[in-house]
VOTOR-771172 format. One record per residue: residue number from 0; residue in one letter; chain; y, z, x of N, C-alpha, C in turn. Coordinates in Angstrom, 3 decimals, m for minus. Layout:
# residues N
(zadren NUM,A,A,(Y,Z,X),(Y,Z,X),(Y,Z,X)),
...
# end
This chain:
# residues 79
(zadren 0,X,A,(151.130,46.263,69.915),(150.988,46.640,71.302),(151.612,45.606,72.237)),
(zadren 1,X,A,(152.267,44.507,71.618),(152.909,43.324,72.699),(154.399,44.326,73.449)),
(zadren 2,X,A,(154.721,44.902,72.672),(156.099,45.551,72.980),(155.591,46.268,74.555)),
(zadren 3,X,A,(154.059,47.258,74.132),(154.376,47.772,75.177),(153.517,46.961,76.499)),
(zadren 4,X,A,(152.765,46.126,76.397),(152.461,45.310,77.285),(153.853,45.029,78.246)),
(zadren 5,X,A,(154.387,43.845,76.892),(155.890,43.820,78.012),(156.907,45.060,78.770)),
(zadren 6,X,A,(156.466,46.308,78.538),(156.975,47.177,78.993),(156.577,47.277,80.660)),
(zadren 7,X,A,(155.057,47.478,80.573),(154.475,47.540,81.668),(154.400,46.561,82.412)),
(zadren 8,X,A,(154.468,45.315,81.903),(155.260,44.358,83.065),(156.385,44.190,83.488)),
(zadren 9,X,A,(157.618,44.664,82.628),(158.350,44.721,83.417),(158.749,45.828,84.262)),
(zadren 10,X,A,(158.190,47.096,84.235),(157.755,48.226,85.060),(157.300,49.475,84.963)),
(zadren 11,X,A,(157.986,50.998,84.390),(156.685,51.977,84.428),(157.083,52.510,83.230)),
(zadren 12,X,A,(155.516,52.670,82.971),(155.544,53.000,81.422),(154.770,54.897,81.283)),
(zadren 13,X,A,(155.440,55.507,80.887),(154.577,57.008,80.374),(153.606,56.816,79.382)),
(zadren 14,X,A,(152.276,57.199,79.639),(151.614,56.450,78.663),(150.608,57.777,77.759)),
(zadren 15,X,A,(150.585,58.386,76.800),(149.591,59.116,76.458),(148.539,58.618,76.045)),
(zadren 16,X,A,(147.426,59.120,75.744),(146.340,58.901,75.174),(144.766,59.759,75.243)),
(zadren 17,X,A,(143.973,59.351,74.515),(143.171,60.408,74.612),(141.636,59.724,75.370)),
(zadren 18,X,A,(141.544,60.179,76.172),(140.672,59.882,77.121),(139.041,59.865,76.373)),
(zadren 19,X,A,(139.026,58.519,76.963),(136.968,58.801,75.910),(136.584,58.787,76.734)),
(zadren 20,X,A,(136.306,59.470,78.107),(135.356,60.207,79.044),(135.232,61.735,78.610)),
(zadren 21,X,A,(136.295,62.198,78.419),(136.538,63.639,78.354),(136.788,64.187,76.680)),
(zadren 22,X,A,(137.305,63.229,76.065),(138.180,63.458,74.567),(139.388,64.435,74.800)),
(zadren 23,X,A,(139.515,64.170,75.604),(141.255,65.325,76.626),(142.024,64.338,76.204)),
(zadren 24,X,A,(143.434,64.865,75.951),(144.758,63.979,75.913),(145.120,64.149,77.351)),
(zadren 25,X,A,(145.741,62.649,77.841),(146.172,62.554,79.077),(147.568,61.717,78.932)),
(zadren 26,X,A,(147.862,61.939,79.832),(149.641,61.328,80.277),(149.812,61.000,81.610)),
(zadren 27,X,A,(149.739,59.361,81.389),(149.706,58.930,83.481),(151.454,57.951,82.905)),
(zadren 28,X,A,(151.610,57.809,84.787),(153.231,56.901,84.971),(151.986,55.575,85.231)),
(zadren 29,X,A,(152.225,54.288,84.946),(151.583,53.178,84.941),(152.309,52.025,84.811)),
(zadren 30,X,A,(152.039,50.902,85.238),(152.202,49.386,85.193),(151.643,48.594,85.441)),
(zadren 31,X,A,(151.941,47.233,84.709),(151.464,46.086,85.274),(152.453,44.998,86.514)),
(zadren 32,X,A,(153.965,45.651,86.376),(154.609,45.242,87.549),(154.159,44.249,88.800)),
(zadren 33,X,A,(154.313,43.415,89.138),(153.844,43.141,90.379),(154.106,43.528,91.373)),
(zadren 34,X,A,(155.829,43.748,91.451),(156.427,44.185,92.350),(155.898,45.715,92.606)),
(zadren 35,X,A,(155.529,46.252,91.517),(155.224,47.883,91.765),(153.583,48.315,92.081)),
(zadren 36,X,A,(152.680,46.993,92.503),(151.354,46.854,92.470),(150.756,47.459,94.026)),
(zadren 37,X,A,(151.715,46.935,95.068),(151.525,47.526,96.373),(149.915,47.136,97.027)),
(zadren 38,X,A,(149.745,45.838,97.007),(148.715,45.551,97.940),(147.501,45.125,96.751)),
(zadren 39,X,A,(147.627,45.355,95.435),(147.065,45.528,94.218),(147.003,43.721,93.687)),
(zadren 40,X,A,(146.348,43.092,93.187),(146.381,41.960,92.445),(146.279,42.333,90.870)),
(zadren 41,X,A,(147.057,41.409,90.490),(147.250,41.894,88.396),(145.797,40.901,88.201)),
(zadren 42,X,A,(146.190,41.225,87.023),(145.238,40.978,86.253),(145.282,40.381,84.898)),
(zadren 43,X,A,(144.832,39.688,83.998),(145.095,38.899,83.082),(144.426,39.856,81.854)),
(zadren 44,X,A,(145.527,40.227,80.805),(145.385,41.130,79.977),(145.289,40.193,78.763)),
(zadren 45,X,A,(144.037,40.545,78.040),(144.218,40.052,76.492),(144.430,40.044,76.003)),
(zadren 46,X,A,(145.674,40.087,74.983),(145.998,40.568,73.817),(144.959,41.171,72.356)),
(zadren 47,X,A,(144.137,40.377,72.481),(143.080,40.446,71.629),(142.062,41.533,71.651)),
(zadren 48,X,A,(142.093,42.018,73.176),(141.100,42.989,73.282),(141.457,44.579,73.044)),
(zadren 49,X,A,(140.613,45.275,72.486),(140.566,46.801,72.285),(141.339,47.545,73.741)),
(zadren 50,X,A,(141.154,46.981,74.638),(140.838,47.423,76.037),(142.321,47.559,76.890)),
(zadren 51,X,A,(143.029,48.009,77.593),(143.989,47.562,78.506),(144.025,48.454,79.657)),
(zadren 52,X,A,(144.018,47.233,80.733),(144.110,48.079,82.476),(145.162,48.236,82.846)),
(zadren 53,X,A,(145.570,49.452,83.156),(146.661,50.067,83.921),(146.375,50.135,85.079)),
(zadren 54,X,A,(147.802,49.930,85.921),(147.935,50.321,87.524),(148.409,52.122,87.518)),
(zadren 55,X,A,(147.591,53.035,87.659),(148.567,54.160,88.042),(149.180,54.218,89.238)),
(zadren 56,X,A,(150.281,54.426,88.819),(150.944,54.403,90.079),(151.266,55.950,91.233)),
(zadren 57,X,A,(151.134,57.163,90.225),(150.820,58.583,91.271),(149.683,58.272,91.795)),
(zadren 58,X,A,(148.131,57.500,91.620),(146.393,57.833,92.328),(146.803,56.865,92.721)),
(zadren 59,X,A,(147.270,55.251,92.622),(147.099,54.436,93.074),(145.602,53.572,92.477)),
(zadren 60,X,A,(145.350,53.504,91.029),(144.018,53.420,90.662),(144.457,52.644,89.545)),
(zadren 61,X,A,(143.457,51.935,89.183),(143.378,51.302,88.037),(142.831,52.007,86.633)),
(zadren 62,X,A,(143.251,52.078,85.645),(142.586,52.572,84.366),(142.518,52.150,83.543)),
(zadren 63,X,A,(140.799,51.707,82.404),(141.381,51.378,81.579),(141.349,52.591,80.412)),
(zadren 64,X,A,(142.345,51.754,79.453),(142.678,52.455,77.887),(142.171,51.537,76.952)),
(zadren 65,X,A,(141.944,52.495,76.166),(141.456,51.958,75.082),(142.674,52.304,74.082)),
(zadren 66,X,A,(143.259,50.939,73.270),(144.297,50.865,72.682),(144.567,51.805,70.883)),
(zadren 67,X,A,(143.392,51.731,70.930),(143.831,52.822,69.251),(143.622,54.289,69.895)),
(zadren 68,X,A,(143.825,54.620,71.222),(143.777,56.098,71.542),(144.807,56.304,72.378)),
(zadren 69,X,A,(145.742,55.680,72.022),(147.473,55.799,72.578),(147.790,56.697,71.735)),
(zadren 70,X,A,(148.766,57.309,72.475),(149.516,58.585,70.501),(150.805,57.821,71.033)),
(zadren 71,X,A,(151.037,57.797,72.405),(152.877,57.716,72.783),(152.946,57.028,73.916)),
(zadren 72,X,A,(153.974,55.871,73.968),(154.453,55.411,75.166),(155.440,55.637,75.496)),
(zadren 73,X,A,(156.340,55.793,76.276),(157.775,54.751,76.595),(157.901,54.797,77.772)),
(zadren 74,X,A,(159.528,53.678,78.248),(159.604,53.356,79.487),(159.987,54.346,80.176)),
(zadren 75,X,A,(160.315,53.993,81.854),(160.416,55.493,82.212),(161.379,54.608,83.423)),
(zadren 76,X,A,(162.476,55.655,83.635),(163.541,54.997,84.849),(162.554,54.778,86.355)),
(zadren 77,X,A,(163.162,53.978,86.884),(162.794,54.375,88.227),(163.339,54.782,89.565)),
(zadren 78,X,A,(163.166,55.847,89.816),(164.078,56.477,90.740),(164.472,55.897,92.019)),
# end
């Protein structure tokens, strides 16, 4: 998961996964960007942990994921 960490810092990542509120598969645009944070402060991500917070960037919200309920990432241009 370092690959896609560094993805999302360096800007927006498509991210699937399956939501453990709902058990729904979901698909948000997200980063850890700074530049793409907009009034937002980052945050210090663990490598170690189960856990990772996303910036969405369509709600403007933070989310976290839980990392063994990814199916698919990748980067995504920015328009």
């Amino acid at each position: 998961m370092q690959k896609l960490m560094q993805s999302l810092q360096k800007g927006l990542v498509k991210l699937s996964f399956t939501s453990m509120n709902s058990g729904e598969g979901r698909t948000i645009v997200c980063t850890l960007n700074e530049r793409l944070l907009r009034n937002h402060q980052t945050m210090t991500q663990d490598l170690q942990n189960d856990n990772i917070l996303v910036f969405k960037t369509e709600s403007n919200e933070w989310e976290d994921v839980r990392l063994d309920t990814v199916t698919s990432w990748e980067e995504v241009l920015e328009a």
